[in-house]
ZAMARGU-4260 file (C-alpha; in steps of 0.2 Angstrom, whole numbers, plus 5000, padded with zeros to 4 digits):
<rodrens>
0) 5000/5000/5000 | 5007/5018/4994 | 5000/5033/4998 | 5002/5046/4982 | 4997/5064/4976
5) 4999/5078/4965 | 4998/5095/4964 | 4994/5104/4950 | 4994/5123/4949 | 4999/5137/4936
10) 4987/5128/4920 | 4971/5133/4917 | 4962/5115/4920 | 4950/5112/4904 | 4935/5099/4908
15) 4923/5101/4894 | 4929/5081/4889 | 4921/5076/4908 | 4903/5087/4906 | 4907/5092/4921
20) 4898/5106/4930 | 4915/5113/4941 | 4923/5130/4939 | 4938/5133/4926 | 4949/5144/4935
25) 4964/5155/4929 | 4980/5153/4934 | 4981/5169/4944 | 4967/5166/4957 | 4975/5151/4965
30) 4971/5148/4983 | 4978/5136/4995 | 4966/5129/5007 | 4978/5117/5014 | 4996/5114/5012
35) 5007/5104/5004 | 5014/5097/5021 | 4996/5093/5025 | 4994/5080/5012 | 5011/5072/5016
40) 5009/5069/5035 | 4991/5059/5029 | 5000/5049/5012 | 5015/5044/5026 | 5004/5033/5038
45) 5000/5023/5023 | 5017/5024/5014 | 5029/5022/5031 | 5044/5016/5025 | 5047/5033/5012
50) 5042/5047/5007 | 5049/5055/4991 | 5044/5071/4980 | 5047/5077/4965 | 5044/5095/4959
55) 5040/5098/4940 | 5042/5115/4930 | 5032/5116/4914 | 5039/5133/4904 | 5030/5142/4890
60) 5034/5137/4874 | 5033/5155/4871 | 5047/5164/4885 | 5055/5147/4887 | 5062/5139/4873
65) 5081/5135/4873 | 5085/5133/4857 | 5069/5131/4849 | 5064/5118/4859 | 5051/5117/4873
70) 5056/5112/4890 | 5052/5106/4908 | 5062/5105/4923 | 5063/5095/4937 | 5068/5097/4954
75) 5070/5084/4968 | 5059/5086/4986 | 5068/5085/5001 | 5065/5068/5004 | 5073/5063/4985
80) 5088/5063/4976 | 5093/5078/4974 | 5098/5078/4955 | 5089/5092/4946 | 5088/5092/4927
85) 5081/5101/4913 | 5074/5089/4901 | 5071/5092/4882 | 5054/5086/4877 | 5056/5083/4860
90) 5074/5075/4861 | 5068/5066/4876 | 5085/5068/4882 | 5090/5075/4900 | 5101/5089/4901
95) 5111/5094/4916 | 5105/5109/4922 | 5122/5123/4927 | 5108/5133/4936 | 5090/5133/4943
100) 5088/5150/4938 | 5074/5147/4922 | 5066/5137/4935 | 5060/5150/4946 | 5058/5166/4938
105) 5042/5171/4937 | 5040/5175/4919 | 5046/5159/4914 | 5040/5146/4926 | 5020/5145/4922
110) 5016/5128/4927 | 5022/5119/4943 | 5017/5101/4947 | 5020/5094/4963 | 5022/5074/4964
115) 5022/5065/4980 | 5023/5046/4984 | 5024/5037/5002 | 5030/5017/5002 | 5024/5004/5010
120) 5036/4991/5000 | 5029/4974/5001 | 5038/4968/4982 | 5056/4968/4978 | 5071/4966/4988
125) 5077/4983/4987 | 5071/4998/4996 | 5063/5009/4984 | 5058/5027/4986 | 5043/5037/4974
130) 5041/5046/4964 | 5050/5037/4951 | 5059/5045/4938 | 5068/5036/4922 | 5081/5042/4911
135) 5070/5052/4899 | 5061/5061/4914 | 5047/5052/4916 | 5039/5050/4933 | 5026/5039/4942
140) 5018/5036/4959 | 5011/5021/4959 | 4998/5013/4972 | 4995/4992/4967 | 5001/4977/4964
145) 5003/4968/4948 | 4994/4950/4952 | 4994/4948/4929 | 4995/4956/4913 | 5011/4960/4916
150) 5026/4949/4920 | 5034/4952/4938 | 5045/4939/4944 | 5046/4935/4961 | 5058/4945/4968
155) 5055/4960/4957 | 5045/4978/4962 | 5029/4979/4951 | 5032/4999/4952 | 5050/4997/4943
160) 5042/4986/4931 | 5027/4997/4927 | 5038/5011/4926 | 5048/5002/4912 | 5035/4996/4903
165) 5026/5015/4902 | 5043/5019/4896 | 5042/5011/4879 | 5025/5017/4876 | 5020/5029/4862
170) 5016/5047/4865 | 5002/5049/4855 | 4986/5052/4864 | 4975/5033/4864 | 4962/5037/4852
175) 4978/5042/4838 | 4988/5028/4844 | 4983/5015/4829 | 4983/5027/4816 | 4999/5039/4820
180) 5009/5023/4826 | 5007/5013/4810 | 5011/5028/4799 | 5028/5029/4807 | 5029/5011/4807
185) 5032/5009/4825 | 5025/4994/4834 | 5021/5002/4852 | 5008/5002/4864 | 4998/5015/4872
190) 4996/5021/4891 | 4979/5014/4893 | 4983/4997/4883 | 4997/4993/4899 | 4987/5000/4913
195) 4971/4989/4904 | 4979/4975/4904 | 4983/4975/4925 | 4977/4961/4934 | 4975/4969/4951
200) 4971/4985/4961 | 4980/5001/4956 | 4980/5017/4955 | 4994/5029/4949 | 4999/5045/4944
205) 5013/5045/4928 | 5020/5060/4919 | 5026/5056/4901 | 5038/5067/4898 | 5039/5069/4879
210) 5022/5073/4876 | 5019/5083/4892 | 5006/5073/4896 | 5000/5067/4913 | 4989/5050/4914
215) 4981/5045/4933 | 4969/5033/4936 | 4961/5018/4947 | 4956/5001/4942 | 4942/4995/4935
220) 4934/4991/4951 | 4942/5007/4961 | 4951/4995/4974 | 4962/5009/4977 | 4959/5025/4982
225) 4963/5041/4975 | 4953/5058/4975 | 4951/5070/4965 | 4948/5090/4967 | 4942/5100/4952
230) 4948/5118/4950 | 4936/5129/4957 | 4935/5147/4962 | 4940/5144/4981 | 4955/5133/4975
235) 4960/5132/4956 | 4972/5119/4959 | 4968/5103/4951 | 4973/5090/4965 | 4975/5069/4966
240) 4978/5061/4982 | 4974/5043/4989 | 4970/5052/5004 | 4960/5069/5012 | 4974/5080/5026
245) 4965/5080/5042 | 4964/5099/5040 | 4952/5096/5026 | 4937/5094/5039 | 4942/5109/5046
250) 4942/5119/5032 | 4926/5130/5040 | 4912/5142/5034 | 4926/5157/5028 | 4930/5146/5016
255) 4913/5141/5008 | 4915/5125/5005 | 4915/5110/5018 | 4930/5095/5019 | 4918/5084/5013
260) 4913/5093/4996 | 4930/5100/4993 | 4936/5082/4987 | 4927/5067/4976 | 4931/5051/4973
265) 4938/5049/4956 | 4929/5037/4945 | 4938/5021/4940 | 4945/5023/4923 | 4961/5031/4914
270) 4961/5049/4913 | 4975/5061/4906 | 4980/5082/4904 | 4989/5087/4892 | 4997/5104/4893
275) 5000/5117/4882 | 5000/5134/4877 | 4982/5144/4875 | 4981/5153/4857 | 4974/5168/4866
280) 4983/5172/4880 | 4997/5162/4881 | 4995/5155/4898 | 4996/5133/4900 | 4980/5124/4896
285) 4977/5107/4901 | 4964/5099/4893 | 4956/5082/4903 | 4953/5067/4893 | 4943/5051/4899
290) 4952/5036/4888 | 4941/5021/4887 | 4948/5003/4892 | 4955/4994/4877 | 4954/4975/4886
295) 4939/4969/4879 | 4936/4956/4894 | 4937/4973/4907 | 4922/4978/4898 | 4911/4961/4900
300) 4916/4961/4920 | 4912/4982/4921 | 4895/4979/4912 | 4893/4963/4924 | 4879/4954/4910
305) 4876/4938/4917 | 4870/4927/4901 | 4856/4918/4912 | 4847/4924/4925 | 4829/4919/4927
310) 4828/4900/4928 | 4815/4886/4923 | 4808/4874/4935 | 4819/4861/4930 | 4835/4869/4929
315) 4833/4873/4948 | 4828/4855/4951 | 4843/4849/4943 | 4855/4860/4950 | 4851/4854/4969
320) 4852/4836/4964 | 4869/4839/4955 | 4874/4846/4973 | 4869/4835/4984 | 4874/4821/4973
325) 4895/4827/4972 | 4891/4831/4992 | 4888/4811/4997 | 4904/4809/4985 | 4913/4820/4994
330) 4907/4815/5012 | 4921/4804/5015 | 4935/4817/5011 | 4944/4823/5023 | 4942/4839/5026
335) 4955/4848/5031 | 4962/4848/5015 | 4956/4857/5000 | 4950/4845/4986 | 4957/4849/4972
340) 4974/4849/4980 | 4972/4829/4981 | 4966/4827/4964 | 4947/4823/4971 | 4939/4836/4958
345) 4941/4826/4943 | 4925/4828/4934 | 4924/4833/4916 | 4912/4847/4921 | 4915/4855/4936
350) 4899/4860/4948 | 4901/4877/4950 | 4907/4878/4968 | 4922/4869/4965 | 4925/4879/4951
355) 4925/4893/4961 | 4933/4886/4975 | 4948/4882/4963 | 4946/4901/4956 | 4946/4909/4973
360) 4961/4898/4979 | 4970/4904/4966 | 4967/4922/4971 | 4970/4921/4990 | 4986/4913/4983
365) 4990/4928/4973 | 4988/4939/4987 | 4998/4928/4997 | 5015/4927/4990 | 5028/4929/5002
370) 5042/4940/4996 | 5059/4938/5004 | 5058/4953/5014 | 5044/4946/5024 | 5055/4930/5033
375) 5054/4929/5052 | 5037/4935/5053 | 5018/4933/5049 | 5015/4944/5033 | 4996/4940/5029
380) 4982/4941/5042 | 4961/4940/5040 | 4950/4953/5044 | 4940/4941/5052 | 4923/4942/5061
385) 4921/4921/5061 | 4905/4924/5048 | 4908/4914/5031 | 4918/4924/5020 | 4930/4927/5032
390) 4931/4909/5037 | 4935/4903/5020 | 4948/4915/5017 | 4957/4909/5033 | 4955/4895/5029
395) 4961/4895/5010 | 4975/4907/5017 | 4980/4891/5028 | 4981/4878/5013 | 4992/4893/5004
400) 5004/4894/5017 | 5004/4876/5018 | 5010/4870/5037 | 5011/4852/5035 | 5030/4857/5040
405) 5028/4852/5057 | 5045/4867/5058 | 5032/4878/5053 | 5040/4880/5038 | 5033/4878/5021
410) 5038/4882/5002 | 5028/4895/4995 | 5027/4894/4977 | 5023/4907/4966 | 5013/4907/4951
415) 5012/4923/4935 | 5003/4920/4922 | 5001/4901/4923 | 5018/4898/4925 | 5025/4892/4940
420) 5041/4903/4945 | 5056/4896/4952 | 5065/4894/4967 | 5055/4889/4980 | 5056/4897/4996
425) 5058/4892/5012 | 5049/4904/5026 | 5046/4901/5045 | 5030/4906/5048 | 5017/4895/5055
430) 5006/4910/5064 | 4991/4917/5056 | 4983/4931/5064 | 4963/4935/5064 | 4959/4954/5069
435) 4944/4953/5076 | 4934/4969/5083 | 4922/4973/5096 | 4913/4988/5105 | 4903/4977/5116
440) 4918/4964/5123 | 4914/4945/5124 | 4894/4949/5120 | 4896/4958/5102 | 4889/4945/5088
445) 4906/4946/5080 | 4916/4943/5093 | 4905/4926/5098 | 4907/4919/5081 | 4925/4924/5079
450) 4929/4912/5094 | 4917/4897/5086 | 4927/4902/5069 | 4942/4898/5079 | 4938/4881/5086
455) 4933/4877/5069 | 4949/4883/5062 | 4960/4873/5074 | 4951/4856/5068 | 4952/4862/5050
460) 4970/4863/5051 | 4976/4859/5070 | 4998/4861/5066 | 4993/4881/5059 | 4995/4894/5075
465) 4979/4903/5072 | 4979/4918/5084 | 4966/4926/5087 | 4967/4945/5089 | 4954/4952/5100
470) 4953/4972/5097 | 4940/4977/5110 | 4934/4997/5109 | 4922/5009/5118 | 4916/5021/5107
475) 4913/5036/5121 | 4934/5036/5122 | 4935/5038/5105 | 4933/5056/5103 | 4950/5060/5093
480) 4951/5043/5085 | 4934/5047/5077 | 4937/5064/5070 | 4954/5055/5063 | 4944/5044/5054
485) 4934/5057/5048 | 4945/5064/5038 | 4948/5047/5030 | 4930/5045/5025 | 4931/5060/5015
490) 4922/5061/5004 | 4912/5050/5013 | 4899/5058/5025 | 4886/5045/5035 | 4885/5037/5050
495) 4883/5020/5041 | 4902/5025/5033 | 4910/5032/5051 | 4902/5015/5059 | 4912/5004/5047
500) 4926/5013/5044 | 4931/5016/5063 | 4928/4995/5065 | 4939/4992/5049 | 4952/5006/5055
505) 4953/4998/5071 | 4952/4983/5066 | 4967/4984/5057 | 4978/4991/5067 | 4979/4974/5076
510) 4982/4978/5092 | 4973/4969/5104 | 4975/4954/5115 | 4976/4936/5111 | 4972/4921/5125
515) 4984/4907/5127 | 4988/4894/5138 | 5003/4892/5149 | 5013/4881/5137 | 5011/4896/5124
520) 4998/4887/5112 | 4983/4898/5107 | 4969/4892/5120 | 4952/4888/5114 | 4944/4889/5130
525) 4942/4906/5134 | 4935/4902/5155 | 4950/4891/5157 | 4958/4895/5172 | 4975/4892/5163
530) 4970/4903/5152 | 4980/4922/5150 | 4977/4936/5140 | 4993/4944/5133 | 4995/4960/5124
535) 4998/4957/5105 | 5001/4968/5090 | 4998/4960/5073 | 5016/4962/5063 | 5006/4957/5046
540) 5006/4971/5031 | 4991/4961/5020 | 4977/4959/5027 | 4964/4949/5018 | 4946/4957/5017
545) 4929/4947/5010 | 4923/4963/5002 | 4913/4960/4985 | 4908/4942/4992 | 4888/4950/4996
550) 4888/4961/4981 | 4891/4947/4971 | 4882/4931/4978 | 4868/4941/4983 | 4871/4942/5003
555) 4863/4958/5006 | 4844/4960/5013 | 4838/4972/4999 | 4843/4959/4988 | 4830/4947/4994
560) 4818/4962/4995 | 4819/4966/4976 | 4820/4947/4975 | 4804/4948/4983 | 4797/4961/4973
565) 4804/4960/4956 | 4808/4940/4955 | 4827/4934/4946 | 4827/4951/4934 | 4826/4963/4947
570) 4839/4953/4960 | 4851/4954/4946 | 4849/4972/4942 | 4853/4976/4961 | 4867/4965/4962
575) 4873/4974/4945 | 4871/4989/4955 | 4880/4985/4971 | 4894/4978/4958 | 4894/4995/4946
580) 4895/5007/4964 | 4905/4999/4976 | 4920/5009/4969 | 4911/5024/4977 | 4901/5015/4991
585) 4913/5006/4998 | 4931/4999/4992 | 4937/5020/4992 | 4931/5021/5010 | 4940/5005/5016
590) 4956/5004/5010 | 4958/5022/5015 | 4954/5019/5033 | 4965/5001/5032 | 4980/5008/5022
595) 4980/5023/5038 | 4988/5008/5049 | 5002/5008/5037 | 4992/4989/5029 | 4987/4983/5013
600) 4969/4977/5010 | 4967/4963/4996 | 4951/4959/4989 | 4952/4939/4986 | 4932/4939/4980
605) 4937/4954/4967 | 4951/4946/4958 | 4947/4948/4940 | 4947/4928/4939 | 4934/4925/4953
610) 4921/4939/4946 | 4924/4930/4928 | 4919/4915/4938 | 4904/4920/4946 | 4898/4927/4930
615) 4899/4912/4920 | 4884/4902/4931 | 4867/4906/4930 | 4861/4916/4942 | 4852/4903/4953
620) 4869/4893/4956 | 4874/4909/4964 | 4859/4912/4975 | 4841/4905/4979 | 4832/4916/4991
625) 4817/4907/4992 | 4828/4898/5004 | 4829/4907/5023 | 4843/4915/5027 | 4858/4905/5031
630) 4854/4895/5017 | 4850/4901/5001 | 4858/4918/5000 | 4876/4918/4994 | 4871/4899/4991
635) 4886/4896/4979 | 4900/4902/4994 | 4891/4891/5007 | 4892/4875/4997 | 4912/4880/4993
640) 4913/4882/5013 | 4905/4863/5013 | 4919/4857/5002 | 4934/4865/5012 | 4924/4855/5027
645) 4919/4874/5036 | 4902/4864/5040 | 4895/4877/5055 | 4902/4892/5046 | 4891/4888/5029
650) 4874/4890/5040 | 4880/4908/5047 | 4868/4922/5044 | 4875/4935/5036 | 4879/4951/5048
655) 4888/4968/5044 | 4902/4975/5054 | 4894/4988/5060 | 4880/4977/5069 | 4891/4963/5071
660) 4905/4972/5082 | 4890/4981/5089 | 4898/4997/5084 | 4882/5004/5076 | 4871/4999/5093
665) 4883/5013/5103 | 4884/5026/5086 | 4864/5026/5089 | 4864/5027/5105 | 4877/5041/5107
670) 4873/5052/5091 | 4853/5050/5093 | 4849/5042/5111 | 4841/5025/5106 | 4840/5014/5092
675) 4822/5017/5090 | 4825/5034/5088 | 4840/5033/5076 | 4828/5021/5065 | 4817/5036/5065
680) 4830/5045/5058 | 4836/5034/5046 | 4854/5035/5053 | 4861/5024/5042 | 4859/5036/5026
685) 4860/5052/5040 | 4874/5064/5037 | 4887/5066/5052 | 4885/5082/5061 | 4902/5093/5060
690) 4904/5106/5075
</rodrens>
């Protein structure tokens, strides 16, 4: 996880492309309503191991030629190299620069941007820092991992590579790319065409130098923050950050404009400004561009079209006997170990829960991969509440760091594209931690089935150290933590969000207590008398969230409503919903208040592979909720916790974090005196009252 930003100030932002409604402001009006400081105290909690910058001058082709041609200068931050440069963007060349002189008159330097990036390094084995800058003065800050598409070997930096393969490409803007690359007989590829092909969650901001052009971006899904402010009258600086300053809330009634409405989440999609020199006036124009996906496969999983959706009679008849059929097969398998690793899913046509079992396997493994930096300690942990998505990503988490080394070693294996890489490697790590989170103690929901998860755990696999993470809270002494988090929410602005994002922020700060017994094995037995509490902080930097699991296998109670009252068509349209939004609704919000602990979410149930998955069944192997709940909704992950042998968690109701950890109960009672009266109010959708 990376916190990154950029500041863009002395051009004239054009937004016609966008139809969007914000103010064009000119240069001169500029106004700072927080600083640049501001934003890089916020990106280093999320990026803690650097923080780099790099400063950008963009000179008038008019007053700044040298010799004919137009240039930019660069000038490292104080946390960067400090190797300034004058860069010739047609030659593509860098220059060193005898003085810094052109760079800060006046007159000459129209255009400044401002690029900052905070590391939290979890790839390579050398220590990095961003912004990254490249021999022809391109720059990139870069927040994601590279889980496909693009070939990263083990031990390799998917930033480093990234910023090589946006090296080679063209600098022709997307929609001239075929037509002006062909004429000149080069065979190069676009900006969007590498950032299209990413398998995993990003977002990034990249200058190319020789065209003057910036691209930024998130993926398809928005698994990865970054805001955006559009120039307007109060501030005409055009800004990107993965992240709001704290200051933003307090930005106050003098300034017209609230924290909340200064920043918006930026759509998912690639996006680029290209600067240059107004006809009129002479002063730098950047006009913003939205370029369109070029992976035709993106587009199938954006639109979310599931091919069938309302069933016949038959077909549901037959599905439930194709289950319970491969479930008496199965009944003698042990089930500690996942089938497909023994070779027991053998058939010709797979029923689509071990399909998926086998896809999402896949995907934890992905986001499992231990790197070399990571030996000694426990790199991947669960946000768990012991419900069923959670449960099976422990779980699959366990058979990919594989303890059947008694040493609590295992070989972890690493697999790119479909091919296997090599060496093995040999880690000592037999711990997984779950971070579990309560605002009740022992009596929150969560906190009850997190221990039963537990004891199902140590039968599933009993050599695995599973510890669980008790994080226990009380919201009345929680008065700074929750204006913090606050200003993570941005743009954000309900109780529903504050509720969940002050569980998942605590949550994953994994501090908190585990229970053990004397001989130092986790303890099961929570009234043992043998029993101690010791004070534990998770070392893990991945932490593994089920988000996407309801949005897709319909686990939601508005999803049987609409079941209810709109049959098949109208359950798929909401799940089509819940999947086209949760980039605004949800994933911005989380991984902001995660990443704040200096911790990396990953989304097993929205790999690419998994939501391809899940697409490719009809609509009533997903979910049948004429069935009660517990049963029927998110039908297709309860049968795939039945083949990992997670037999109580398949029956779990589904419960939110917010009721789960109880978290809401208190918000209600605190922000609106009961429950009762916070229903009245509809506190959920309500807007958070700012002194």
């Amino acid at each position: 996880m990376c916190g990154i930003a950029l500041i863009v100030s002395g051009v004239r932002i054009d937004l016609s492309s966008l139809f969007l409604s914000s103010i064009t402001s000119s240069a001169q009006s500029e106004q700072s309503l927080f600083s640049i400081d501001d934003i890089k105290e916020a990106l280093k909690r999320r990026g803690p191991d650097s923080l780099g910058s790099k400063k950008v001058f963009l000179h008038s082709k008019i007053s700044s030629s040298v010799g004919g041609r137009d240039v930019l200068s660069c000038a490292g931050g104080e946390e960067a190299t400090k190797n300034d440069f004058l860069c010739s963007t047609n030659a593509c060349q860098c220059i060193t620069s005898e003085s810094e002189e052109l760079c800060w008159k006046e007159s000459e330097c129209v255009a400044e941007l401002y690029f900052i990036g905070a590391t939290l390094q979890l790839r390579g084995v050398k220590p990095i820092v961003q912004p990254l800058v490249d021999a022809s003065g391109n720059i990139l800050v870069y927040n994601g991992e590279i889980f496909g598409g693009i070939d990263v070997s083990i031990d390799s930096n998917d930033a480093e590579v990234l910023m090589e393969s946006l090296g080679k490409c063209c600098s022709c803007s997307s929609h001239e790319h075929t037509r002006t690359c062909h004429e000149i007989g080069k065979e190069k590829t676009s900006v969007p065409e590498i950032l299209s092909a990413i398998k995993g969650p990003w977002a990034l901001i990249y200058l190319q130098a020789s065209s003057r052009t910036t691209w930024f971006g998130r993926d398809a899904f928005g698994r990865r923050s970054l805001l955006v402010h559009w120039p307007t009258s109060k501030d005409s600086r055009l800004l990107l950050s993965s992240v709001s300053p704290p200051s933003s809330i307090d930005l106050g009634e003098e300034c017209g404009q609230s924290g909340s409405n200064f920043w918006e989440e930026l759509p998912c999609g690639i996006y680029s400004v290209s600067v240059d020199d107004s006809k009129l006036d002479g002063d730098m124009v950047g006009e913003v561009e939205r370029h369109e996906w070029t992976d035709p496969m993106l587009y199938e999983l954006i639109n979310w079209e599931r091919t069938s959706v309302q069933p016949e009679p038959e077909e549901l008849n037959i599905s439930c006997m194709k289950f319970r059929s491969r479930q008496h097969d199965m009944h003698s398998v042990n089930s500690t170990t996942v089938p497909h690793e023994l070779g027991l899913i053998e058939a010709q046509v797979l029923l689509p829960s071990e399909a998926v079992l086998i896809t999402l396997r896949e995907a934890v493994k992905r986001r499992s991969t231990i790197n070399s930096m990571f030996e000694g300690h426990a790199p991947v942990a669960v946000l768990f509440s012991g419900g069923l998505d959670s449960m099976i990503l422990a779980a699959l988490l366990d058979n990919c760091l594989d303890p059947k080394f008694h040493c609590g070693m295992f070989l972890a294996r690493v697999e790119f594209a479909g091919k296997l890489m090599t060496p093995l490697k040999l880690v000592i790590t037999d711990e997984i931690d779950l971070l579990n989170v309560s605002f009740d103690k022992e009596l929150a929901p969560d906190r009850i089935s997190s221990r039963g998860g537990l004891k199902e755990l140590q039968r599933f696999s009993p050599l695995r150290r599973w510890k669980l993470v008790e994080i226990d809270a009380d919201l009345s002494n929680l008065t700074l933590e929750t204006r913090h988090v606050m200003s993570l929410l941005n743009p954000a602005r309900t109780y529903m969000d504050l509720n969940i994002g002050l569980a998942l922020w605590l949550a994953s700060s994994g501090s908190g207590w585990v229970y053990e017994e004397s001989i130092g094995n986790v303890n099961s037995n929570y009234d043992s008398e043998n029993c101690q509490s010791i004070k534990y902080k998770s070392e893990a930097r991945i932490l593994l969230v089920g988000s996407g699991a309801d949005e897709q296998c319909a686990g939601y109670g508005r999803h049987r409503t609409k079941y209810r009252n709109g049959s098949w068509i109208g359950l798929h349209e909401e799940m089509k919903l819940d999947m086209q939004r949760i980039w605004k609704r949800n994933l911005g919000r989380d991984d902001r208040c995660i990443a704040d602990n200096g911790k990396e979410a990953r989304f097993p149930f929205l790999d690419e592979d998994v939501i391809r998955t899940l697409l490719g069944f009809p609509l009533w192997e997903i979910a049948d909720l004429d069935q009660p709940s517990g049963k029927g909704d998110k039908k297709i992950l309860r049968a795939v916790a039945q083949l990992l042998g997670l037999h109580e968690a398949a029956v779990l109701p589904k419960r939110a974090i917010q009721f789960g950890s109880r978290i809401a109960r208190e918000s209600n009672r605190k922000n609106f005196g009961s429950n009762r009266a916070a229903n009245l109010a509809s506190a959920g959708s309500a807007e958070i009252s700012r002194p």
